[in-house]
mmCIF file as gemmi writes it, N, C-alpha and C atoms, coordinates in Angstrom:
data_model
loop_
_atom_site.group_PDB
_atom_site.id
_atom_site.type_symbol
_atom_site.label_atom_id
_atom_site.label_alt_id
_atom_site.label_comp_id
_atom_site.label_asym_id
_atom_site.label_entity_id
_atom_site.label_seq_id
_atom_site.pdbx_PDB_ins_code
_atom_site.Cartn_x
_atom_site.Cartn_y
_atom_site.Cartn_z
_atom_site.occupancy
_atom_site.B_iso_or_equiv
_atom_site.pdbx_formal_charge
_atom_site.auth_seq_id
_atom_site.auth_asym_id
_atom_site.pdbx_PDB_model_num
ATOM 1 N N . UNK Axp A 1 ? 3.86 39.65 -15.757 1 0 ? 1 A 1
ATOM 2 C CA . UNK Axp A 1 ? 2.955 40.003 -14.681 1 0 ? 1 A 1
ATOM 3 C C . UNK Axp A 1 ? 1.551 39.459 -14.961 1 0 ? 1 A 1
ATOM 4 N N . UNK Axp A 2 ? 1.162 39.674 -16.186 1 0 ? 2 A 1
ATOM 5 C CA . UNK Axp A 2 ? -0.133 38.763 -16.537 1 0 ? 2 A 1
ATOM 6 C C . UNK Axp A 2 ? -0.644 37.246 -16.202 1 0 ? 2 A 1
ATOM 7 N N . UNK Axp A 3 ? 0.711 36.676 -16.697 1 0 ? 3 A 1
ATOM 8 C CA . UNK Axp A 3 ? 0.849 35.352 -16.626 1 0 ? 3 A 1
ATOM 9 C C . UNK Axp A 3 ? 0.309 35.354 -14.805 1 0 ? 3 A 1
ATOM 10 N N . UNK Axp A 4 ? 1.442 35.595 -14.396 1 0 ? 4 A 1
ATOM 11 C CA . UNK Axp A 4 ? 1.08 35.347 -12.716 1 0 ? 4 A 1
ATOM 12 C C . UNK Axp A 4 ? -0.032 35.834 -12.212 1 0 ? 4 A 1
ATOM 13 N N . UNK Axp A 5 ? -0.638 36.957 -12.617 1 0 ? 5 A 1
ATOM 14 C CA . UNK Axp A 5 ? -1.74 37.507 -11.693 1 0 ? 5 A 1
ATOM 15 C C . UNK Axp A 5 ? -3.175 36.554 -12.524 1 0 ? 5 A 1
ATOM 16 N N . UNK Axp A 6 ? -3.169 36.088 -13.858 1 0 ? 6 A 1
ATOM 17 C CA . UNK Axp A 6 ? -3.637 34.716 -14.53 1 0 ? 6 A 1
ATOM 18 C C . UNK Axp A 6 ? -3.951 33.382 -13.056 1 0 ? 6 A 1
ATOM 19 N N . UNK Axp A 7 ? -2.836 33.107 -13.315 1 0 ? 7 A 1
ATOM 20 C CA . UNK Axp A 7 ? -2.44 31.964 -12.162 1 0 ? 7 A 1
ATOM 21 C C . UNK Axp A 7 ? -2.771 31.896 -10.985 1 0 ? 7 A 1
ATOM 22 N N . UNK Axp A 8 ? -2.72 32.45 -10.352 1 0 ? 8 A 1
ATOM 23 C CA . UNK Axp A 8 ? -3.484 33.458 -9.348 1 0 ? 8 A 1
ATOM 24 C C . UNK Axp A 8 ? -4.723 33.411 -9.005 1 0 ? 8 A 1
ATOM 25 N N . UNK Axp A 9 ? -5.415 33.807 -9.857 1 0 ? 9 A 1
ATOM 26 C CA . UNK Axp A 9 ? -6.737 34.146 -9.869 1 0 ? 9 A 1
ATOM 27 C C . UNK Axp A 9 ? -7.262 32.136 -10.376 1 0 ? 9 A 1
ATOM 28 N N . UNK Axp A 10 ? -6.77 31.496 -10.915 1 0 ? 10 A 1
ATOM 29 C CA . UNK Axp A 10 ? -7.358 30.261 -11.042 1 0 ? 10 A 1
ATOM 30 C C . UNK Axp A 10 ? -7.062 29.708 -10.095 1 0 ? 10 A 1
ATOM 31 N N . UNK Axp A 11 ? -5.677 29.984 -9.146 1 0 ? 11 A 1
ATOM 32 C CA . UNK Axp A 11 ? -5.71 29.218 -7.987 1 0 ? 11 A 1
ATOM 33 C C . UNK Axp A 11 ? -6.275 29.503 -6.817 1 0 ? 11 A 1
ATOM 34 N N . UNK Axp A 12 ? -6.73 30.842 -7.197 1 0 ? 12 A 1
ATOM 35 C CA . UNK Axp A 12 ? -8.215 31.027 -5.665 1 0 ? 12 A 1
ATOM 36 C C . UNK Axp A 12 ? -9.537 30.694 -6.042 1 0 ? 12 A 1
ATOM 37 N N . UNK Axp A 13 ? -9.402 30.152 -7.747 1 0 ? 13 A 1
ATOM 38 C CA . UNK Axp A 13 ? -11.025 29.933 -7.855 1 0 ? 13 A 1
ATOM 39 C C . UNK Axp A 13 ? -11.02 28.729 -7.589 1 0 ? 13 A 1
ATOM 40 N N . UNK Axp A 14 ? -10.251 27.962 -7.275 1 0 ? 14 A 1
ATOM 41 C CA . UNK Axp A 14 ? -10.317 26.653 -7.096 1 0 ? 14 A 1
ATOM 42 C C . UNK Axp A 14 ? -10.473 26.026 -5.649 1 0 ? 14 A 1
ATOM 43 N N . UNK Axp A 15 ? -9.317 26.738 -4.597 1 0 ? 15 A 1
ATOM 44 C CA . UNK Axp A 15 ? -9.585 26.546 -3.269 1 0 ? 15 A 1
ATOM 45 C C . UNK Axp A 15 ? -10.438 25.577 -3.09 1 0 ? 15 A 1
ATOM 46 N N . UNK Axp A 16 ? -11.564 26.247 -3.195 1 0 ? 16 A 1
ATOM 47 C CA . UNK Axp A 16 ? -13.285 25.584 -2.508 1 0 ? 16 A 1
ATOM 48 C C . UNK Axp A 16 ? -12.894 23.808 -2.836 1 0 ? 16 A 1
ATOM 49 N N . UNK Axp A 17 ? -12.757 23.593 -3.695 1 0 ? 17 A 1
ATOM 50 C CA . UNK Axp A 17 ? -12.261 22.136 -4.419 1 0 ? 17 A 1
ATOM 51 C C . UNK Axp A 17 ? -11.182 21.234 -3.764 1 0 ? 17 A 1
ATOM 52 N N . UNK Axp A 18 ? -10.033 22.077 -3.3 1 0 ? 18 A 1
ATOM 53 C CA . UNK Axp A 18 ? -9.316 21.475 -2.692 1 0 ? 18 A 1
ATOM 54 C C . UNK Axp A 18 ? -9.324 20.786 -1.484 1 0 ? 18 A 1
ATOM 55 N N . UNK Axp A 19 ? -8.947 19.604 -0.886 1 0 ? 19 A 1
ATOM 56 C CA . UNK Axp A 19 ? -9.139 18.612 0.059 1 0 ? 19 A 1
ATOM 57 C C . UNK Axp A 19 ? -7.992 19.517 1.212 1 0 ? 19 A 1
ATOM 58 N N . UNK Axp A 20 ? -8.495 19.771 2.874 1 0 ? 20 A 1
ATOM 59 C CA . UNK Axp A 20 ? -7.92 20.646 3.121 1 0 ? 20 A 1
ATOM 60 C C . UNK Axp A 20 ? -6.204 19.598 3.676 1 0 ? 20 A 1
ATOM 61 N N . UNK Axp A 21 ? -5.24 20.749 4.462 1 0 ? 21 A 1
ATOM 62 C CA . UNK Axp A 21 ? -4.339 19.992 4.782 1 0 ? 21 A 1
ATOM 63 C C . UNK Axp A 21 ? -5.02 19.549 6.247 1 0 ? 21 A 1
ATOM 64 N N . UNK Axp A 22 ? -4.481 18.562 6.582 1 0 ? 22 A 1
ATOM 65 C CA . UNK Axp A 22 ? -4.109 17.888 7.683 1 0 ? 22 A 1
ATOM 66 C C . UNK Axp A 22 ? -3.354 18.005 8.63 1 0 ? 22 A 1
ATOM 67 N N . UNK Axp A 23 ? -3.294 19.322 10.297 1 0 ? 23 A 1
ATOM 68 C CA . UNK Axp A 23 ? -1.769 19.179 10.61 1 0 ? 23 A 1
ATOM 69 C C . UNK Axp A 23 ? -2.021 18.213 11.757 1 0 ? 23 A 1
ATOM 70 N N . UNK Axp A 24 ? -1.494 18.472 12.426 1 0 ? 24 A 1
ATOM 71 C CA . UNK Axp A 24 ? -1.07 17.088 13.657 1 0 ? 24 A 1
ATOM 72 C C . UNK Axp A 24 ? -1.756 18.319 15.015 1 0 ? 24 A 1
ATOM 73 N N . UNK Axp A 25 ? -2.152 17.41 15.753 1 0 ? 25 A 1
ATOM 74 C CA . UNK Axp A 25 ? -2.991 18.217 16.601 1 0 ? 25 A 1
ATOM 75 C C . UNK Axp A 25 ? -2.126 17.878 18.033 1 0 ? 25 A 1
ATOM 76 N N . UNK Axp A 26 ? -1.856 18.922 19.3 1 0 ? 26 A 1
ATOM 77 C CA . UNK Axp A 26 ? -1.454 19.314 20.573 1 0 ? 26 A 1
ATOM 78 C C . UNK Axp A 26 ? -1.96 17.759 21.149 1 0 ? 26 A 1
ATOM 79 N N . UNK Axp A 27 ? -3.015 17.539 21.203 1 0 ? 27 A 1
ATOM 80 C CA . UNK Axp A 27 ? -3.506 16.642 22.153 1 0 ? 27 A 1
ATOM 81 C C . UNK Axp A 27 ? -3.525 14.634 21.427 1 0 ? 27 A 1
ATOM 82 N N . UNK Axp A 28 ? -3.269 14.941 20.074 1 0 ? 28 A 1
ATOM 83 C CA . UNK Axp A 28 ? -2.477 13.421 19.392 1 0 ? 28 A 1
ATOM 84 C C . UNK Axp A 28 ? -1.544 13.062 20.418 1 0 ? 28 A 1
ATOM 85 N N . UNK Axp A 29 ? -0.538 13.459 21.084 1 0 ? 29 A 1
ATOM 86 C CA . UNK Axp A 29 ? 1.242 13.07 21.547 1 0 ? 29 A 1
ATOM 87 C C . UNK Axp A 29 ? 2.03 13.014 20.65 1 0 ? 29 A 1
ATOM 88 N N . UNK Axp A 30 ? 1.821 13.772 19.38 1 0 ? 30 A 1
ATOM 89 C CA . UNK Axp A 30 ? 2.529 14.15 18.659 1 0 ? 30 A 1
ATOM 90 C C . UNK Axp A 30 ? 3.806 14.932 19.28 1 0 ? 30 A 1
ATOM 91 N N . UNK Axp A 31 ? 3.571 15.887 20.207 1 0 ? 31 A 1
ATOM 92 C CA . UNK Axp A 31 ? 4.41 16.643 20.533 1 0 ? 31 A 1
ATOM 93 C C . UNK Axp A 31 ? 4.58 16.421 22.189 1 0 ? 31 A 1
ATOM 94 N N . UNK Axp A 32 ? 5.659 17.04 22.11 1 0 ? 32 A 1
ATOM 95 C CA . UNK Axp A 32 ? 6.203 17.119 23.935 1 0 ? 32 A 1
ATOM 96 C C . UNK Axp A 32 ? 5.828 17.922 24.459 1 0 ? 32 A 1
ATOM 97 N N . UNK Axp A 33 ? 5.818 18.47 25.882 1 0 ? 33 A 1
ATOM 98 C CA . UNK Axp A 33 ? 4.952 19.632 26.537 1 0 ? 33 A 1
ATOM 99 C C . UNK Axp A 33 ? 5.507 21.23 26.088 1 0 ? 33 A 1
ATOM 100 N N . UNK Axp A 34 ? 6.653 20.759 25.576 1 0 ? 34 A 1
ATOM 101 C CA . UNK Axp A 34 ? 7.311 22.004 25.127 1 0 ? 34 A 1
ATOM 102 C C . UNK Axp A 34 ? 7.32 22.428 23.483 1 0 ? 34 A 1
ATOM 103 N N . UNK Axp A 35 ? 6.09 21.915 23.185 1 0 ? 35 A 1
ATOM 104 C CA . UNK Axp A 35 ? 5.214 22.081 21.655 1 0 ? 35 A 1
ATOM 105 C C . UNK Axp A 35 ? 6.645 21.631 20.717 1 0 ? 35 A 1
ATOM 106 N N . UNK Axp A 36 ? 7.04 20.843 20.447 1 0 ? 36 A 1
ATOM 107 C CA . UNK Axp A 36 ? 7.953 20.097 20.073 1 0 ? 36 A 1
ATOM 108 C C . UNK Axp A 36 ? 7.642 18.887 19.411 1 0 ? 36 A 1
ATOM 109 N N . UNK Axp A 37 ? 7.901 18.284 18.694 1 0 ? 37 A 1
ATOM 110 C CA . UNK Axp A 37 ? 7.701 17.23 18.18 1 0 ? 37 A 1
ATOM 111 C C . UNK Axp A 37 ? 8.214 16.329 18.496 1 0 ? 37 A 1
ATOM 112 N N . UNK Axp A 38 ? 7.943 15.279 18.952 1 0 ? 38 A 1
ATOM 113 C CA . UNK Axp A 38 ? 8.668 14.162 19.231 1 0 ? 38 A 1
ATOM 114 C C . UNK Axp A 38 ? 9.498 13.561 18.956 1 0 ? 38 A 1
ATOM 115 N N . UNK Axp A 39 ? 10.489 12.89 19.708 1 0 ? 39 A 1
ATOM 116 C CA . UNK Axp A 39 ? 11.497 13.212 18.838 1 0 ? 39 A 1
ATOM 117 C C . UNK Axp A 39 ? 11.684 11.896 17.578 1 0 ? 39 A 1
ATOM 118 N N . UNK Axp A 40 ? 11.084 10.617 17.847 1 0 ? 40 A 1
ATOM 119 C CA . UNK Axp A 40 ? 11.579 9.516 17.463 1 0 ? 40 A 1
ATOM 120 C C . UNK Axp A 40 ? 10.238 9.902 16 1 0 ? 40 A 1
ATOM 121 N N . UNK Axp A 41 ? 9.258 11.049 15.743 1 0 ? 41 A 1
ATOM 122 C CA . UNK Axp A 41 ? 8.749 10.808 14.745 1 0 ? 41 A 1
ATOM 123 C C . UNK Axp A 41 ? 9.467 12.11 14.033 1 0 ? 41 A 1
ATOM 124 N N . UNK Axp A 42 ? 9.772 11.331 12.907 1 0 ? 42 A 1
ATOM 125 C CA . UNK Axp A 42 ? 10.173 12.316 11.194 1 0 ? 42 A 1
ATOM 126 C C . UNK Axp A 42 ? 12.055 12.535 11.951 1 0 ? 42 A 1
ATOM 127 N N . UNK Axp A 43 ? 12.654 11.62 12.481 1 0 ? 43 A 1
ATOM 128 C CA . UNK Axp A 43 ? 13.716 12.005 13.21 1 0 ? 43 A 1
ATOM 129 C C . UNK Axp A 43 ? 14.841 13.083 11.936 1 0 ? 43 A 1
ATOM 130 N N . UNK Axp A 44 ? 15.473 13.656 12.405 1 0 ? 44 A 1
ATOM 131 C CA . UNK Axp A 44 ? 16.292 14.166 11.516 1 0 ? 44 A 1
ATOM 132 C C . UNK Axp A 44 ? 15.316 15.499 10.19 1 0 ? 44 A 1
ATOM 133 N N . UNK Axp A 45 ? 14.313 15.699 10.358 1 0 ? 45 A 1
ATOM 134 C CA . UNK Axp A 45 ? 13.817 16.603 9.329 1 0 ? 45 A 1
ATOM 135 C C . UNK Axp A 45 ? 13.194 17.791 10.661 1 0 ? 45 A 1
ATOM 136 N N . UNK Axp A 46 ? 13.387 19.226 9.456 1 0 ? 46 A 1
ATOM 137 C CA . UNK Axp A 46 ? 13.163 20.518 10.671 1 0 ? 46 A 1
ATOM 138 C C . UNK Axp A 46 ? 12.517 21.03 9.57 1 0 ? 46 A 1
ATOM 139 N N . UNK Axp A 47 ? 11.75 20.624 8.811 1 0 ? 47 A 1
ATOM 140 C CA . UNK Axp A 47 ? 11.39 21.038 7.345 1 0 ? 47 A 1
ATOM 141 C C . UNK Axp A 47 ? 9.775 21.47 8.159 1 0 ? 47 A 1
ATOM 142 N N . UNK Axp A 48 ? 8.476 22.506 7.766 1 0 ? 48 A 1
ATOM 143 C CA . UNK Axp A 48 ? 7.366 22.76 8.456 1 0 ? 48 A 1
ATOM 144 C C . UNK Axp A 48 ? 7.051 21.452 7.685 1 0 ? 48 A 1
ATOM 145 N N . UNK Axp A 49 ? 7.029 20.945 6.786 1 0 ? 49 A 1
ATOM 146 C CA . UNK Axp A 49 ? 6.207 19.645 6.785 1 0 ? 49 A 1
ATOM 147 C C . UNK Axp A 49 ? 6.047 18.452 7.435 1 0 ? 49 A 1
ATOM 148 N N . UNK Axp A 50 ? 6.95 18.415 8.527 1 0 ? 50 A 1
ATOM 149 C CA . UNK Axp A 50 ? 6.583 17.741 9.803 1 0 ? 50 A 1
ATOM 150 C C . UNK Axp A 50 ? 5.457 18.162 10.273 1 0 ? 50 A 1
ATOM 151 N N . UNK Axp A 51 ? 4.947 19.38 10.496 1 0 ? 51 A 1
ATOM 152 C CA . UNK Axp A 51 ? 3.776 19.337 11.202 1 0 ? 51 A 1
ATOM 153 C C . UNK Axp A 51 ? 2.222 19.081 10.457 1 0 ? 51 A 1
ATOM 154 N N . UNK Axp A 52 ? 2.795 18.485 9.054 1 0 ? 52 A 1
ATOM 155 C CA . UNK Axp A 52 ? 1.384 17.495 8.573 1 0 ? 52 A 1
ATOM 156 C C . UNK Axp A 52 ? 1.025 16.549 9.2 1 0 ? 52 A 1
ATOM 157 N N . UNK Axp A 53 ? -0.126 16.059 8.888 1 0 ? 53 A 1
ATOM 158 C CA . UNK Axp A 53 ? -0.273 14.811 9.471 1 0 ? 53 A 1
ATOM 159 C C . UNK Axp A 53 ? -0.629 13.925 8.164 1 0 ? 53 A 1
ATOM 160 N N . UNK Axp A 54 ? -0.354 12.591 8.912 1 0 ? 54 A 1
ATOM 161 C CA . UNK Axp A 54 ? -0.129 11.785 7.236 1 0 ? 54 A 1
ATOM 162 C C . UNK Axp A 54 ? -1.927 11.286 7.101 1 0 ? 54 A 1
């Protein structure tokens, strides 16, 4: 329990440092009107990391 609540605590002191994520925005055409992703990009993956943006 140490270990982790350790770990923890260095990975919120760090945040501030980190470069943020990137997701893919409504109004790119990333997606279809039915908030969907298109289909011909990331074809075949249902993983949330489709909705990064590269």
């Amino acid at each position: 329990m140490d270990q982790e609540v350790k770990r923890l605590r260095e990975r919120l002191d760090s945040l501030d440092k980190e470069a943020p994520h990137r997701f893919r925005s409504l109004r790119d055409g990333d997606y279809r009107s039915t908030r969907a992703l298109q289909s011909d990009i990331l074809p075949g993956r249902t993983d949330l990391g489709i909705h990064l943006a590269d």
